[in-house]
C-alpha positions as CSV (number, residue, x, y, z in Angstrom):
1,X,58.8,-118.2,-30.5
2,X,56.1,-120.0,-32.9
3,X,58.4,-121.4,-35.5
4,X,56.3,-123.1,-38.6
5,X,59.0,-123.4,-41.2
6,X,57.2,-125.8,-43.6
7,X,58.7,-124.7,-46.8
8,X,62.4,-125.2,-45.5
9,X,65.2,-126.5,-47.7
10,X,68.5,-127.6,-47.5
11,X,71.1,-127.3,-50.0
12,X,72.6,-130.7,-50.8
13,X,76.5,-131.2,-51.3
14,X,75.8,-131.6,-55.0
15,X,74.4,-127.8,-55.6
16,X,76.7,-125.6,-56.9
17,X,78.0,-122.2,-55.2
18,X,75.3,-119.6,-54.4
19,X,76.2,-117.5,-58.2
20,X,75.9,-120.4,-60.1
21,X,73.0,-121.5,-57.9
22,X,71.4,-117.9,-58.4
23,X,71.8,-118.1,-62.4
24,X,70.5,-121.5,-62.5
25,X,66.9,-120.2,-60.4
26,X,66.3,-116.8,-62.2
27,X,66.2,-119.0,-65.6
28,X,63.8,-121.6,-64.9
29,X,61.6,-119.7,-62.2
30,X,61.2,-116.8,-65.3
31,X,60.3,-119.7,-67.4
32,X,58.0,-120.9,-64.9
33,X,56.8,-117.3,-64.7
34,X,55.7,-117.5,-67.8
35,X,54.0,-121.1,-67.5
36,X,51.9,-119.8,-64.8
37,X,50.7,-116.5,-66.8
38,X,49.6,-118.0,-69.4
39,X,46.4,-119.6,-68.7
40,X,45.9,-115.6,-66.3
41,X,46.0,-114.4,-69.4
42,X,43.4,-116.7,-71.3
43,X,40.8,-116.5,-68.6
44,X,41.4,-112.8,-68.4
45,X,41.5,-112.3,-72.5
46,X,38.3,-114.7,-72.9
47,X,36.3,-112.2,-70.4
48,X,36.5,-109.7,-72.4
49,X,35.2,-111.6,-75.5
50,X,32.4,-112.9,-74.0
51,X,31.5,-110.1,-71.8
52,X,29.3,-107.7,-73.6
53,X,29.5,-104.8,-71.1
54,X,33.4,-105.4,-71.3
55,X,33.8,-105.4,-74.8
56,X,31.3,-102.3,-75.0
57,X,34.1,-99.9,-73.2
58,X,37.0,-98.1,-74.7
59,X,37.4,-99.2,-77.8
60,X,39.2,-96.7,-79.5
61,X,42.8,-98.2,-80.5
62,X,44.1,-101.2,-82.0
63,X,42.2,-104.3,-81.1
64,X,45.3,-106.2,-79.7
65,X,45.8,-103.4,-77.4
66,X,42.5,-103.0,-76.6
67,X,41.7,-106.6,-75.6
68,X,44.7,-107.2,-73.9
69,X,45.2,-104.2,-71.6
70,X,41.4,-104.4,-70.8
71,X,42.1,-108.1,-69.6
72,X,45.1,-106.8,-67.7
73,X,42.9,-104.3,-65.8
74,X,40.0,-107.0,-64.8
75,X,43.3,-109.4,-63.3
76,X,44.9,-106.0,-61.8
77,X,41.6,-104.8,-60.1
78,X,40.9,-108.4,-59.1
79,X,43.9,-108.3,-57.4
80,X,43.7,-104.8,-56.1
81,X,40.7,-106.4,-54.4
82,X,42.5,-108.9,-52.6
83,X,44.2,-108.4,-48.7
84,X,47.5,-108.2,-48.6
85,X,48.0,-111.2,-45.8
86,X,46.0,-113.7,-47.9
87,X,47.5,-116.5,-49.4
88,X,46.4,-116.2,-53.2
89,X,47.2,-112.2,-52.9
90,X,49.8,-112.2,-56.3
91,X,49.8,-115.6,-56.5
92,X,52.8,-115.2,-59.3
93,X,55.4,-114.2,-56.9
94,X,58.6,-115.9,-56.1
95,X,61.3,-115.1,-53.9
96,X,64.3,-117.5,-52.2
97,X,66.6,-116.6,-49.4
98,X,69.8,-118.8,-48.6
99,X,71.4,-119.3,-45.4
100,X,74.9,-120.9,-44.3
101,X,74.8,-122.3,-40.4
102,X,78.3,-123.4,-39.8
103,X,81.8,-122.1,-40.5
104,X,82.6,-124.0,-43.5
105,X,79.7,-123.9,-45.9
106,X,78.5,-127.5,-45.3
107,X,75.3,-127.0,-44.6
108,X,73.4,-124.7,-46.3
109,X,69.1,-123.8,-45.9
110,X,67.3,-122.1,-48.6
111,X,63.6,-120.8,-48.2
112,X,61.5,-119.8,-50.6
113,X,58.2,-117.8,-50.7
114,X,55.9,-118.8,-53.5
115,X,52.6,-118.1,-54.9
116,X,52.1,-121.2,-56.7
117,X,53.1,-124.8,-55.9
118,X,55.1,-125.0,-59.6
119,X,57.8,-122.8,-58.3
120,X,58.8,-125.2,-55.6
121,X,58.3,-128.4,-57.2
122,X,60.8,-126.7,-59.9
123,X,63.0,-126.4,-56.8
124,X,62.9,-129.6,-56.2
125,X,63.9,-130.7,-59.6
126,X,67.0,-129.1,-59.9
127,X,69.7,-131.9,-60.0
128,X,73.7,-132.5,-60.7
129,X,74.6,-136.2,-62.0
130,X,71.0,-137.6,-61.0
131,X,71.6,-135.8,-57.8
132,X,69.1,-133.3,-56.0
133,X,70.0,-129.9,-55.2
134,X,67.5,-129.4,-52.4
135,X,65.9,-131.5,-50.4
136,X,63.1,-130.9,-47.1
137,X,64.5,-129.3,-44.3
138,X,61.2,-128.3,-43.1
139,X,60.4,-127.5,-39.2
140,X,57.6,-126.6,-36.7
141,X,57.5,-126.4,-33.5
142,X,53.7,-126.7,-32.9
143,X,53.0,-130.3,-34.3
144,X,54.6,-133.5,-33.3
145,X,58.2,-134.6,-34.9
146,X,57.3,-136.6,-38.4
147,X,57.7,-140.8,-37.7
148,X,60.0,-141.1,-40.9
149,X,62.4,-138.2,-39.4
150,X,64.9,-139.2,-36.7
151,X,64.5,-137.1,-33.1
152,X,68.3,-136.0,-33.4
153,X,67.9,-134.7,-37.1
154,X,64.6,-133.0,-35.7
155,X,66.2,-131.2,-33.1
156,X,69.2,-130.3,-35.4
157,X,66.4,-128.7,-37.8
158,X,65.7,-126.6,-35.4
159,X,68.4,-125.1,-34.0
160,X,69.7,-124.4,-37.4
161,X,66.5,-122.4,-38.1
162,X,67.1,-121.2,-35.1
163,X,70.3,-119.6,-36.2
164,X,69.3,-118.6,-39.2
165,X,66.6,-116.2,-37.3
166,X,69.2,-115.3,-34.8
167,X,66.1,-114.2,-32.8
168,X,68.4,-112.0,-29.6
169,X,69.7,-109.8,-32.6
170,X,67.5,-106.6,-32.8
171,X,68.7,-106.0,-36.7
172,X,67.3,-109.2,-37.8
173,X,64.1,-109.1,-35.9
174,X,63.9,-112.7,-36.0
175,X,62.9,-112.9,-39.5
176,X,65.1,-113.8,-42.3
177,X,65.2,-110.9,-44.4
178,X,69.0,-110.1,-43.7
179,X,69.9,-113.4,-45.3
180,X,71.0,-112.6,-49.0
181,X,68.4,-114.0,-51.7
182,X,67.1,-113.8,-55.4
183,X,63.5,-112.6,-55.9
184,X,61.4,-113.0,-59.4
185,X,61.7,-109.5,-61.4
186,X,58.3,-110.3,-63.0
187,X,54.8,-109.8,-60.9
188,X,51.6,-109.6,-61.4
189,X,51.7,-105.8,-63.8
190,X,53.9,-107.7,-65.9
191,X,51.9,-110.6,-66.6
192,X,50.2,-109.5,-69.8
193,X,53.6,-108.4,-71.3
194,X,53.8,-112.1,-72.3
195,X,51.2,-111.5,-74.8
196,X,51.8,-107.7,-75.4
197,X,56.3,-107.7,-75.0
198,X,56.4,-111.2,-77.3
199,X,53.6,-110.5,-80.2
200,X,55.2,-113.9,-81.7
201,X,54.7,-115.9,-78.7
202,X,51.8,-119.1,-79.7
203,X,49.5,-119.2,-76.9
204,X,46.5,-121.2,-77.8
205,X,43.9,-119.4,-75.4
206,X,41.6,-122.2,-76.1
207,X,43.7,-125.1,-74.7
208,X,43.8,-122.8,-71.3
209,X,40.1,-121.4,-71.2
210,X,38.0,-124.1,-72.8
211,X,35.0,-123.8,-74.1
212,X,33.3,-125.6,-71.5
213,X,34.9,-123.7,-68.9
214,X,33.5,-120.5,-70.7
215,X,29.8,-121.8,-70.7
216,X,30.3,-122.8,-67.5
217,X,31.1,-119.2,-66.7
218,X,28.3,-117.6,-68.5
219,X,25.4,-119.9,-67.3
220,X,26.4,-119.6,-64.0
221,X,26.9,-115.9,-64.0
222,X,23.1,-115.7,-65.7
223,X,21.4,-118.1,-63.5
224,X,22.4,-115.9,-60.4
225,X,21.1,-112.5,-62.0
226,X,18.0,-114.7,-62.7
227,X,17.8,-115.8,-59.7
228,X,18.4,-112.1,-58.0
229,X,19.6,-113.7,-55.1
230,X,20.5,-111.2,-52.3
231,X,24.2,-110.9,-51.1
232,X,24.9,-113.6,-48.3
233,X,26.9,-113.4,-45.1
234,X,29.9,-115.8,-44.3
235,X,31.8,-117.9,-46.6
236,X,30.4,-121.4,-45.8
237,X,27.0,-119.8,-47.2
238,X,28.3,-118.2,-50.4
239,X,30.2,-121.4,-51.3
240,X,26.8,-123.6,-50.3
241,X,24.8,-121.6,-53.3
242,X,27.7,-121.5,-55.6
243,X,28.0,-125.4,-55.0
244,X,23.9,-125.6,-55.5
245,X,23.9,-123.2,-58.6
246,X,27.5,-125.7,-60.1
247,X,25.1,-128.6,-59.4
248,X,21.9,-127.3,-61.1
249,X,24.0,-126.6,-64.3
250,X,25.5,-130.1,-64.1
251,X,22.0,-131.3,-63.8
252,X,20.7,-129.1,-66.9
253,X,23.7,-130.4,-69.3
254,X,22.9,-134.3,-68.3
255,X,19.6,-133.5,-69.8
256,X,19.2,-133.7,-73.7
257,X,18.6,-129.9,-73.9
258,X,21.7,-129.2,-72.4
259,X,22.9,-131.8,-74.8
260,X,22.0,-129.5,-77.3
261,X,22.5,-126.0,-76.1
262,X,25.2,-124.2,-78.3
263,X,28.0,-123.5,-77.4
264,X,30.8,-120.4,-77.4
265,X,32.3,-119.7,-80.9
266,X,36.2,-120.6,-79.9
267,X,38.5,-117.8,-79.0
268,X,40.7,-116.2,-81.6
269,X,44.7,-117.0,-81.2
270,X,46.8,-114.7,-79.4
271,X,48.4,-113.9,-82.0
272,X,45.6,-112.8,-84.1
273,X,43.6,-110.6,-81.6
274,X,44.6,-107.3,-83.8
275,X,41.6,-108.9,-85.7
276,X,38.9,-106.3,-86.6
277,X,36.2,-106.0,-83.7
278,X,33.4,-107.7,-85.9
279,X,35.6,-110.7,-86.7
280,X,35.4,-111.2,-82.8
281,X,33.3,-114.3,-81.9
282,X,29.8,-112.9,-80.9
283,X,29.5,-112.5,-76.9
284,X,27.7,-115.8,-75.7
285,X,24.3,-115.8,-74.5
286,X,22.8,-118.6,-72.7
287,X,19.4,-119.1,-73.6
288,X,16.4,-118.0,-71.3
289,X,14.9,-121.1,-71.3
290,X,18.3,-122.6,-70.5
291,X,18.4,-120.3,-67.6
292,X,14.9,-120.8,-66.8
293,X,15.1,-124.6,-66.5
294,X,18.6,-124.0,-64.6
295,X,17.1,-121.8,-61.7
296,X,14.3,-124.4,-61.0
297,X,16.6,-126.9,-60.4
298,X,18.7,-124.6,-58.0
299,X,15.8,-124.0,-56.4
300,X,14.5,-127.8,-56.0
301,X,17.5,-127.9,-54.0
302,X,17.1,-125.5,-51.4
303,X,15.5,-126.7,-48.4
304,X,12.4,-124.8,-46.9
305,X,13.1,-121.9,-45.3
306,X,17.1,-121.1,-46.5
């Protein structure tokens, strides 16, 4: 069986029992939760304030509900968009099973299954007296044994995996989804409910979507309708005109005129997007000329005949 195990954990003699355990995860991976929706939300709230075809839809209702469920629906479709095998598909998710593999609770694997890189690393912090509660158990059995892990403690790795899967037993399937667990409550339709369930809750969208970021956005999203460029096949050519397009605005803001260009009015604070729909900052529009100058140094780097 292909075994690739590389998030695998073991508990350490210093965590506490699997309740305590549980309690201790579901408060700190909700608050990471909440870490990670945060800047979702800017990027998603600031697209509907600089978006003018955005803005321009449904806007009966209060502003605040307006704005913020319209930015739920761009991250929701964006989503919806997404295959359900690929790694960035709700990349807010977070789930942990535990697993004991001998007869008296000594030693004790935990694997979790997470969108983002904060939930583990929050794993990893969890201590008792300056002691860890986890540490890497991981295990594969298509690459050669790590040089700073023992052969014996290798082979132990995996036959505890091993039993953990219990592979011969038709229930389990070989998978670890009998093995008891905690899973996040939150996911991806409850993002925006940090903005829309906590009206009170500071979230400075500008320290999250800056306004470079957001002239970034809207200069590269004008160059390519000025440039009509025709929709490409494969990924290594969609992310070599995206790179050229990146570098031809890079280019353009070195220059004095991009110096000088104006930039995005800042976004309002969360808490005061049930503003009145003209106190909105005007949707930002690059200007042709900027565009202009933008697409003739995309195309000085295209080589003949691409």
């Amino acid at each position: 069986m292909s075994t690739e195990l590389y998030d695998g954990l073991r508990l350490t003699a210093h965590a506490p029992d699997l309740f305590e355990l549980t309690r201790v995860i579901s408060k700190r991976m909700r608050e990471v939760f909440r870490e990670l929706a945060v800047p979702v939300i800017a990027r998603n709230v600031a697209q509907v304030v600089d978006d003018t075809e955005v803005r321009e839809r449904d806007m009966g209702g209060p502003l605040h509900n307006y704005t913020v469920y319209r930015a739920r629906k761009l991250w929701l479709d964006e989503q919806a968009g997404l295959d359900d095998r690929m790694t960035f598909h709700d990349p807010l998710r977070f789930s942990i099973v535990f697993g004991q593999v001998d007869d008296y609770g000594t030693r004790r694997l935990a694997y979790p299954f997470a969108g983002n890189r904060a939930y583990t690393d929050a794993l990893m912090a969890f201590e008792g007296d300056g002691r860890p509660f986890f540490v890497d158990y991981h295990y594969q059995n298509q690459a050669d044994r790590p040089e700073e892990t023992r052969k014996d403690e290798w082979m132990r790795r995996r036959d505890d995996w091993n039993r953990l899967f219990d592979a011969d037993d038709r229930e389990t399937d070989g998978s670890l989804g009998h093995l008891p667990g905690w899973q996040l409550p939150d996911s991806i339709e409850g993002v925006f409910d940090v903005v829309l369930g906590y009206k009170d809750t500071t979230i400075d969208l500008n320290a999250h979507r800056t306004i470079e970021h957001r002239m970034r956005r809207a200069l590269n999203r004008a160059a390519t309708l000025d440039l009509d460029l025709v929709e490409v096949n494969g990924i290594s050519r969609v992310l070599t005109r995206n790179r050229r397009i990146e570098r031809a605005i890079e280019l353009y803001l070195s220059t004095a005129d991009g110096a000088a260009m104006l930039r995005p009015e800042p976004l309002p604070d969360a808490r005061d997007l049930d503003i009145a729909l003209s106190k909105l900052p005007p949707v930002y529009e690059p200007p042709a000329e900027a565009i202009a100058r933008i697409s003739e140094l995309y195309r000085e780097q295209v080589p003949v005949g691409d």
